[in-house]
N, C-alpha and C positions, 0 to 999 in steps of 0.2 A: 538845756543841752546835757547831754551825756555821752559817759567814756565807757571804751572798750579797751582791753588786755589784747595785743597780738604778741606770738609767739610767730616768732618771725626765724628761718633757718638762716645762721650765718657761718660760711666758711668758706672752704673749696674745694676741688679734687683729692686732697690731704684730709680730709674731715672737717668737722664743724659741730657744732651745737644749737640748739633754737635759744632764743635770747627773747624775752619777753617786754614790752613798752606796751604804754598805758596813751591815751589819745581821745581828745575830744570828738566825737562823731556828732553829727548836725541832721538836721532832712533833708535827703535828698544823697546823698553821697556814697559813693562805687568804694569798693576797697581798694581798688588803687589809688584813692582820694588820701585814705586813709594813710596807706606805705610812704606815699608822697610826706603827709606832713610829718609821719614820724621819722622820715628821712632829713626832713629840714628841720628839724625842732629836738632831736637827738639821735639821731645818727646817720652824721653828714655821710659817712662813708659806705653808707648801704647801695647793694650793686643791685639795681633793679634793670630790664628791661621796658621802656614803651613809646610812644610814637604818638600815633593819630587821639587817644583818649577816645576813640569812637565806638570802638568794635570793628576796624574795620582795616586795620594792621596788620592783627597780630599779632604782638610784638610782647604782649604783657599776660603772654601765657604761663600759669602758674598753679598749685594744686593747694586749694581754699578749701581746709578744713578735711585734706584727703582726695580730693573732686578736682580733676583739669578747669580750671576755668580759665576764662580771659576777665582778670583781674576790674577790667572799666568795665566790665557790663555785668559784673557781680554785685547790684545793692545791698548796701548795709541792711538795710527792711528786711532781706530776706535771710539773713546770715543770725542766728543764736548769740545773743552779744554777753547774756548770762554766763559764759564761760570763756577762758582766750581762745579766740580766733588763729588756728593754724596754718602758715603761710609756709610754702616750701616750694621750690624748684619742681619742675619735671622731673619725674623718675628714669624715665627711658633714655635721657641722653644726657651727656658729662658735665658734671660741674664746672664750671668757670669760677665763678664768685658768686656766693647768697642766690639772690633768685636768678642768676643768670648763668643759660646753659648752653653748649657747644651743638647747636642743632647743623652743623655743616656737612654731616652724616647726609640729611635730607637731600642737600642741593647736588651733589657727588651721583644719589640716586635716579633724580631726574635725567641726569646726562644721560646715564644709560637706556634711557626709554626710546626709541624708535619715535625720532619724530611725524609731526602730521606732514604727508605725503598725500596728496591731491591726484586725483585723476585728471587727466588729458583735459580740458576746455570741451564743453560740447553745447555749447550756444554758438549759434554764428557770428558775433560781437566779441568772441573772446571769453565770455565768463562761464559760471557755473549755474543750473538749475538743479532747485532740490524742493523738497516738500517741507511746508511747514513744520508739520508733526515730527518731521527727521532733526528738525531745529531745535524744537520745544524737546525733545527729548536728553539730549547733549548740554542744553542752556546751565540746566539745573548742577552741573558739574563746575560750569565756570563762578560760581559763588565763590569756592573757596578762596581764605584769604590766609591761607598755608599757618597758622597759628597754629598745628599739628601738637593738637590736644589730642586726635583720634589718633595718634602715633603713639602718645603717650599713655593713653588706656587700654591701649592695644595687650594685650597679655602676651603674644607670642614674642614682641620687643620688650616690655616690661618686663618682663617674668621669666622666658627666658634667654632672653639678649640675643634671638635669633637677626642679629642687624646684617649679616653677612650672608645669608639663606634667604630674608625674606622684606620684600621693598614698605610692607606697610597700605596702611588704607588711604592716607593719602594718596600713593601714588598706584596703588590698584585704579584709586577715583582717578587721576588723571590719565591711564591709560582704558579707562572705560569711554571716558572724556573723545578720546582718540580712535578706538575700536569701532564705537558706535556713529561716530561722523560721518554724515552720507557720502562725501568724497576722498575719504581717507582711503589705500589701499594697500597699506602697509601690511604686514605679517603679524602679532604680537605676541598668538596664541603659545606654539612651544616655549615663548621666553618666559611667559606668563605661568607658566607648568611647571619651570627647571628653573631658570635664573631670579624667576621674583617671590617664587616659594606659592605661588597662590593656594596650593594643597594645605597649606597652614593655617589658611582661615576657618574658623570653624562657627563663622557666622553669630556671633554669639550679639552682636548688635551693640555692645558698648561704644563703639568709634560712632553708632547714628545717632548717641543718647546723649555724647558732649559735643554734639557740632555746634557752634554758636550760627552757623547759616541754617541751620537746618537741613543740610542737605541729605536725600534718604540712602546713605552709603551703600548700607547692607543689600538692602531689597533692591533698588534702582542700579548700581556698582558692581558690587561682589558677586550675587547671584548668577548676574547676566553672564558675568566673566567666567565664571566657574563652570555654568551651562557651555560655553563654547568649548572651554576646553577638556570639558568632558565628551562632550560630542564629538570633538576632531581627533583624542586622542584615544579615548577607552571605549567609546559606542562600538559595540560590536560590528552592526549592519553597517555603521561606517566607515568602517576597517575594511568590510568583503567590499563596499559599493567599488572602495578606491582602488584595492584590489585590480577588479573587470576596468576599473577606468585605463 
């Protein structure tokens, strides 16, 4: 068996320091395996968030050696143990304590999204008919499991703290989620131009490169969104059509 050094951030909104501990690593074991037992074995008082140990929470999103990860599905195997291992909070949203951050920014956003709104029933039983393909296209959205790593890699909220301008990929993804719905008939496109900032994104693919679902943000999300609202507000031809309309 063999040890690794973590340089571990400990503080709070006040500041802080990284704090270094030493720790037996085994085969088989996530860094949050790791935090855990330097938590219990010298330092009771460390603030971490997690939950399921799955992958499938959330909850123990954190930036491993600079990198957003979710902590249980980070193996030690694949981590440099020749040197300390850097453990730090989220950059893009407020400290709380050590690795735990004030992500409530997030859930405030969603409110404001236009929820799913269904069209009228148009089967004689009462329900809805739609095509597979309209299904299979939307499904791949429902993955996420809001661990809002791609909020925290985001440059335009990291870098420059646009939290008040612009909602983030996250919820671009959830309002793609929504857009794309074969029964949805809600509006979202000017909000999506003016209130969510979407002009901000400059597509650069980082938020697709730490999804722990893999879901294809940029290309399958953003694009598509940005395609509309450049069609409904700046396309010339669809300016005159509406025009004559």
């Amino acid at each position: 068996m063999k040890s690794a050094t973590f340089r571990i951030w400990r503080g709070n909104a006040e500041g802080g320091e990284f704090k270094d501990y030493s720790t037996e690593i085994s085969e088989g074991m996530v860094v949050l395996d790791a935090v855990l037992q330097i938590q219990a074995a010298e330092a009771n008082d460390l603030a971490v968030r997690w939950n399921c140990k799955a992958g499938k929470c959330g909850s123990c999103s954190a930036e491993v050696n600079g990198n957003p990860r979710l902590m249980c599905m980070t193996r030690m195997d694949t981590v440099p143990t020749d040197q300390p291992i850097t453990i730090e909070p989220m950059q893009t949203f407020p400290s709380i304590r050590d690795l735990v951050t004030d992500v409530s920014w997030n859930f405030k956003v969603k409110q404001g999204i236009p929820p799913f709104t269904p069209r009228p029933a148009d089967a004689p039983d009462g329900t809805w008919r739609m095509q597979q393909r309209d299904v299979n296209r939307v499904q791949e959205f429902r993955k996420c499991i809001e661990c809002f790593l791609c909020q925290d890699v985001c440059h335009v909220l990291r870098d420059h703290r646009k939290h008040g301008e612009f909602i983030g990929p996250r919820f671009l993804v959830y309002a793609a989620a929504l857009e794309m719905h074969p029964l949805d008939v809600a509006d979202r496109v000017e909000a999506l131009a003016e209130a969510d900032g979407i002009g901000y994104c400059n597509i650069t693919k980082c938020c697709t490169k730490v999804c722990p679902e893999e879901i294809t943000i940029t290309d399958n999300a953003l694009i598509p969104l940005k395609e509309r609202v450049v069609d409904r507000l700046y396309d010339p031809i669809s300016k005159l059509l509406r025009l004559f309309r």
